[in-house]
N, CA and C of each residue as an Amber inpcrd file, in Angstrom:
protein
   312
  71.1820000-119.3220000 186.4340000  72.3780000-119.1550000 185.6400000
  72.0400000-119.4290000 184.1910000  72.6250000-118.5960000 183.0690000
  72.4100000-118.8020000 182.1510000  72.9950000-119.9350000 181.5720000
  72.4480000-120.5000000 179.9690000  73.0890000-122.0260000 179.7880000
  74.7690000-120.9600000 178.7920000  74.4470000-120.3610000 178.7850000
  76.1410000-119.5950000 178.3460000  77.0290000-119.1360000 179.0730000
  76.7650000-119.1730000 180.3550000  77.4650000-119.0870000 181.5620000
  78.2150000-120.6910000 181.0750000  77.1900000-121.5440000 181.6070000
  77.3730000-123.1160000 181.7960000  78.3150000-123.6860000 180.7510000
  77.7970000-123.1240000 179.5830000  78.9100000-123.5310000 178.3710000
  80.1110000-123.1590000 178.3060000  80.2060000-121.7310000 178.5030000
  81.5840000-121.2910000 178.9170000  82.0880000-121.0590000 179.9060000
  81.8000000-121.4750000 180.7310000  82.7450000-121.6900000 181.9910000
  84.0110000-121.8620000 182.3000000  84.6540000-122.2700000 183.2590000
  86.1760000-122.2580000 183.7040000  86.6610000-123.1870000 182.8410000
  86.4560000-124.8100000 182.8250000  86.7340000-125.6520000 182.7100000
  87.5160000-125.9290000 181.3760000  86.5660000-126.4450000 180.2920000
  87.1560000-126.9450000 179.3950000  87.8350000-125.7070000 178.2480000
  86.9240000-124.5330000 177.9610000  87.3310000-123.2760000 177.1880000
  88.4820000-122.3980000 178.3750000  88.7600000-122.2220000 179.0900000
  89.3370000-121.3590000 180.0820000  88.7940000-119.8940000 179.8300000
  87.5220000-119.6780000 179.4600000  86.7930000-118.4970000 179.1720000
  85.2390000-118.4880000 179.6660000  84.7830000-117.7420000 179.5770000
  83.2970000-117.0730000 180.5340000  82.9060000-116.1560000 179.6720000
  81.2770000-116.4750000 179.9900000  80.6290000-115.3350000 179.6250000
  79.7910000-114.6160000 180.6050000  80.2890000-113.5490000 181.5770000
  80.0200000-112.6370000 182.2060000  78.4700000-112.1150000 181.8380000
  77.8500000-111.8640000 183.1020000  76.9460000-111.2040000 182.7670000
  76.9510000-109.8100000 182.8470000  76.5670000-108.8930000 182.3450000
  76.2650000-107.4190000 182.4540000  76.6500000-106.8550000 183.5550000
  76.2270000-107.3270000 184.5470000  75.9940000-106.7180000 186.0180000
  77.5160000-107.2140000 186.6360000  77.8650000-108.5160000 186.2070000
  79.2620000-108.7130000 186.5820000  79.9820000-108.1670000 186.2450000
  80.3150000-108.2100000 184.9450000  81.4150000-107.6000000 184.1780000
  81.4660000-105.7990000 184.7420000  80.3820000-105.3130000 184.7670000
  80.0900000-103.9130000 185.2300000  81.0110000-103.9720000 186.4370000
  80.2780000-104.2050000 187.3310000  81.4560000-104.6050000 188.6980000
  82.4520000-104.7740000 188.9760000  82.9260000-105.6360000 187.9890000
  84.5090000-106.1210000 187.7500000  85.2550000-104.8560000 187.3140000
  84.7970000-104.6870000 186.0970000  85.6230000-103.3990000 185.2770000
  85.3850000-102.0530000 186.6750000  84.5200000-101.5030000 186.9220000
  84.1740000-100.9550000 187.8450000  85.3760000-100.5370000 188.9420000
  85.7890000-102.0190000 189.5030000  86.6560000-102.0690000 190.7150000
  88.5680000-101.4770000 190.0720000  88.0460000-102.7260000 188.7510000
  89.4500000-102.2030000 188.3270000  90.1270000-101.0840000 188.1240000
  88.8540000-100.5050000 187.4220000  89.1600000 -99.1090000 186.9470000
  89.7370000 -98.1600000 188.1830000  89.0750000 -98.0880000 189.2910000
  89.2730000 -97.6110000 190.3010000  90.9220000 -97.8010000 191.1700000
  91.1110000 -99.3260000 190.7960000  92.1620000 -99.5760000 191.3890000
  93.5300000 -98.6540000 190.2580000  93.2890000 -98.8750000 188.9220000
  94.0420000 -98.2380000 187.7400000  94.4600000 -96.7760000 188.4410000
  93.2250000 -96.1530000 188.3040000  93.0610000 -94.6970000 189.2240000
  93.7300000 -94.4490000 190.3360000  93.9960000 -95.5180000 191.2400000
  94.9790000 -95.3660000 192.6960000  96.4000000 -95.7090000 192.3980000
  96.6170000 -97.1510000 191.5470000  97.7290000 -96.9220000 191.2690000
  98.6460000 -95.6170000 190.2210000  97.5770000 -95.1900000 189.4570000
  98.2950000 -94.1320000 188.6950000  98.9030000 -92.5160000 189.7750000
  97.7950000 -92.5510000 190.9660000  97.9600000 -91.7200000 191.7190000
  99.3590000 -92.2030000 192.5480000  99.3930000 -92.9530000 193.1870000
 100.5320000 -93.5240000 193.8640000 101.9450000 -92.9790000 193.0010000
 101.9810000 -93.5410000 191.6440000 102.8710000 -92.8550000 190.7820000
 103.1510000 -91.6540000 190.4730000 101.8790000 -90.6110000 190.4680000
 102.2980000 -89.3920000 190.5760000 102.7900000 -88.7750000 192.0560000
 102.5680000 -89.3160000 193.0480000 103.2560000 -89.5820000 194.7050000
 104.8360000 -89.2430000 194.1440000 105.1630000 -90.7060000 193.4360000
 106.5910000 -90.5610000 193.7810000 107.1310000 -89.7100000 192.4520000
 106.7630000 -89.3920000 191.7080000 106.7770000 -88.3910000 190.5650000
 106.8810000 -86.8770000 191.3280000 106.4820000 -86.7490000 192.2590000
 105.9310000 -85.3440000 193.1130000 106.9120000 -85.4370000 194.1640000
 107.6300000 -86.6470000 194.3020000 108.6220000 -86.7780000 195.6620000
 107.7090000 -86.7130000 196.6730000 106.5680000 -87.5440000 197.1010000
 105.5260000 -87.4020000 198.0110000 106.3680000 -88.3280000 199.2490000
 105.9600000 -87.7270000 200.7100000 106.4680000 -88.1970000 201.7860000
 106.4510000 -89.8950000 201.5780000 107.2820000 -91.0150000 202.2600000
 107.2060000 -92.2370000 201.9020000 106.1730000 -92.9770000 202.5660000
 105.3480000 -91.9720000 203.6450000 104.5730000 -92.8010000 204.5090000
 103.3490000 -92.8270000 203.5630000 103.1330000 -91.6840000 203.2470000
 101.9620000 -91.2200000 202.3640000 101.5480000 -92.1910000 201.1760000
 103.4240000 -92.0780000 200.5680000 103.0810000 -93.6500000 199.1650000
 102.6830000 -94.5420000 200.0630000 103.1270000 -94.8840000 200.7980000
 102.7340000 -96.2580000 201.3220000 101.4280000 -96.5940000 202.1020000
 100.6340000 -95.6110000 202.4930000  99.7190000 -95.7630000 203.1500000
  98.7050000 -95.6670000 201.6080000  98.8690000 -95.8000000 200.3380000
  98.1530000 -95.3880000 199.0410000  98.2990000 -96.5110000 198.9550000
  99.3990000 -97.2640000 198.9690000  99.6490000 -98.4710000 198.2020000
  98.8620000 -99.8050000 198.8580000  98.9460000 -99.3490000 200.3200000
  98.0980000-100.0290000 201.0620000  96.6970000-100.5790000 200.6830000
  96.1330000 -99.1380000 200.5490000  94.6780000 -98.7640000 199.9940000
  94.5170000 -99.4550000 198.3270000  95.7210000-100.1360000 197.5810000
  95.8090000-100.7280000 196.3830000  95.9220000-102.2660000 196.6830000
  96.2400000-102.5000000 197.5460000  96.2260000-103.7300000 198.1800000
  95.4250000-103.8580000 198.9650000  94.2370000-103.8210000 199.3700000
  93.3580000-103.6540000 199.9900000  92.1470000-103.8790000 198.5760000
  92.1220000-102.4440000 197.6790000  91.2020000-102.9760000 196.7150000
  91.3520000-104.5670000 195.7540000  92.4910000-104.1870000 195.3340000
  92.8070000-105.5930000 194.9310000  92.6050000-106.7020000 195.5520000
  92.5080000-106.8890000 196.9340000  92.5050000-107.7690000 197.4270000
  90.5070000-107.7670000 197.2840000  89.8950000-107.2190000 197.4670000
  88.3740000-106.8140000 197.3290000  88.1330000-107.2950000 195.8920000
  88.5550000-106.8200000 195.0500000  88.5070000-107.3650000 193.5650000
  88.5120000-108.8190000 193.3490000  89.6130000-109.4300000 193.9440000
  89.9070000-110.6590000 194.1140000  88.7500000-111.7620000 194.7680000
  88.1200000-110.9730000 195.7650000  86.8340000-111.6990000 196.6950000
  85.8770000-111.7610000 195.8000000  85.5870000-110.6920000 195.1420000
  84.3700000-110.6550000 194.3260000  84.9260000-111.3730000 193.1730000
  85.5670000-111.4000000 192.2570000  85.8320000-112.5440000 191.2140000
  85.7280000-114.1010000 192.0350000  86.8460000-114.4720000 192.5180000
  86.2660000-115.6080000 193.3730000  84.7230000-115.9270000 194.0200000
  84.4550000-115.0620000 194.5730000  82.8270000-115.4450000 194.8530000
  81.7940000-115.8520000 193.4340000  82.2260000-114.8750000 192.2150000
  81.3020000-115.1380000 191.1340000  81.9940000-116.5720000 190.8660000
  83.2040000-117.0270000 190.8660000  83.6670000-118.2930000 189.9820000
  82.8810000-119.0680000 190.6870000  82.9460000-119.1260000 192.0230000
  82.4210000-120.6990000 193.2150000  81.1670000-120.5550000 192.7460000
  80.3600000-119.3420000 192.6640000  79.0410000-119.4790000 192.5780000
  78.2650000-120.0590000 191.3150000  79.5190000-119.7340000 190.0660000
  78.9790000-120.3700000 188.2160000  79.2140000-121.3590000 188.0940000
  81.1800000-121.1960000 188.2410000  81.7940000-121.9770000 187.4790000
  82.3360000-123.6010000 188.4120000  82.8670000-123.0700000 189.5170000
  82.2960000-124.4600000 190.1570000  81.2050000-124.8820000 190.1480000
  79.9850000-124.3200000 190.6630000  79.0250000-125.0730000 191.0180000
  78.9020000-125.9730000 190.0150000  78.6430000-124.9480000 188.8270000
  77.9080000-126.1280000 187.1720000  78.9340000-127.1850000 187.2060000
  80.0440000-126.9420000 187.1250000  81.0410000-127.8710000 186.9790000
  80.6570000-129.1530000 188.1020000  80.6950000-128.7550000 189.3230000
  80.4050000-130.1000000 190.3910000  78.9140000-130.4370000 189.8010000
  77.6320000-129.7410000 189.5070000  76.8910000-130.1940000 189.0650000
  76.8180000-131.2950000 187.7980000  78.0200000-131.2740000 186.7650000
  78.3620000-131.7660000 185.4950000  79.3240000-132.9770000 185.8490000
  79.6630000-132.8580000 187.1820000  80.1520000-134.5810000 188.0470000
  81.5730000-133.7970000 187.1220000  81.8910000-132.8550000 186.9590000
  83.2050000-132.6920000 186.7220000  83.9650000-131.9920000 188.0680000
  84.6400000-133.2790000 189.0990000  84.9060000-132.7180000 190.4770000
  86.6870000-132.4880000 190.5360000  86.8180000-132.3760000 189.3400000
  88.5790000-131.6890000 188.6710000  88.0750000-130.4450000 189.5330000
  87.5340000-129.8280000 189.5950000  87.4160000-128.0410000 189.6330000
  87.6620000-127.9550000 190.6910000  87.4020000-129.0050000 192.0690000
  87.8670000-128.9220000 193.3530000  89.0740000-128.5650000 193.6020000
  90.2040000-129.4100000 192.8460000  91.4270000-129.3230000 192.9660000
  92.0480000-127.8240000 192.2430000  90.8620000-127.3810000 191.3940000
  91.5470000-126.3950000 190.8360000  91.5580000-125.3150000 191.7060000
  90.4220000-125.2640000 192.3910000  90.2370000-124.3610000 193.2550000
  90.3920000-124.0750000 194.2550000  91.1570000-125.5660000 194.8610000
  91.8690000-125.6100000 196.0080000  93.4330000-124.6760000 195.7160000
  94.2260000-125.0850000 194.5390000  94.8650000-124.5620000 194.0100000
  95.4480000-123.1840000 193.8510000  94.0980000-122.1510000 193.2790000
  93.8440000-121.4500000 193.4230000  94.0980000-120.4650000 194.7010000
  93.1530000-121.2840000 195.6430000  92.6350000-120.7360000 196.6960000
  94.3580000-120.6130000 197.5590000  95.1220000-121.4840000 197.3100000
  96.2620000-121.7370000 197.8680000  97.2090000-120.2070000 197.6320000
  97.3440000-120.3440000 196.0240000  97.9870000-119.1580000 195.4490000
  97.5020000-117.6010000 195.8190000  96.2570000-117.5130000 195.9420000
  95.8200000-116.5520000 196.7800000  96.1990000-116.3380000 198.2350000
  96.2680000-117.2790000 199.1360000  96.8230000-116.8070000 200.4260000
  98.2970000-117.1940000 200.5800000  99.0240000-116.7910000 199.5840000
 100.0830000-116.8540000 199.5820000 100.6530000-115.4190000 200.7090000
């Protein structure tokens, strides 16, 4: 991990510095998801059958939910770790937190 990962991390800045390959990924997924929801909208723009929106929207909740795994996996793997490494064990709770609001 880089020491600019480490510096900017979750914790004290509430900002990150992504690496290349992440950020690629990230934007990547989003973009894609942008792309399904804009389609979904032209669905009901088109008066598209309701099963049809909904079996799209599905497929938007589904990526999103994929988006969501992969951001979480990069945080546990940077921004906790350094953090529990830095005896700063706040991040547990944050991420319990977190983790809560997600399986909502």
């Amino acid at each position: 991990m880089s020491e600019a990962v480490a510096k900017n991390c979750c914790c004290e800045e509430k900002s990150k510095d992504r690496s290349p390959e992440e950020y690629k990924k990230l934007i990547h997924r989003l973009n894609r998801i942008e792309g399904q929801v804009r389609g979904i909208r032209n669905m009901v723009e088109r008066g598209a059958y309701c099963t049809d929106i909904l079996m799209q929207s599905a497929a938007v909740s589904a990526a999103v939910n994929a988006f969501n795994k992969e951001l979480l996996g990069n945080h546990i793997r940077t921004c906790v770790a350094s953090d529990i490494r830095d005896g700063k064990d706040e991040v547990i709770d944050e991420l319990v937190v977190t983790l809560q609001k997600l399986m909502k």
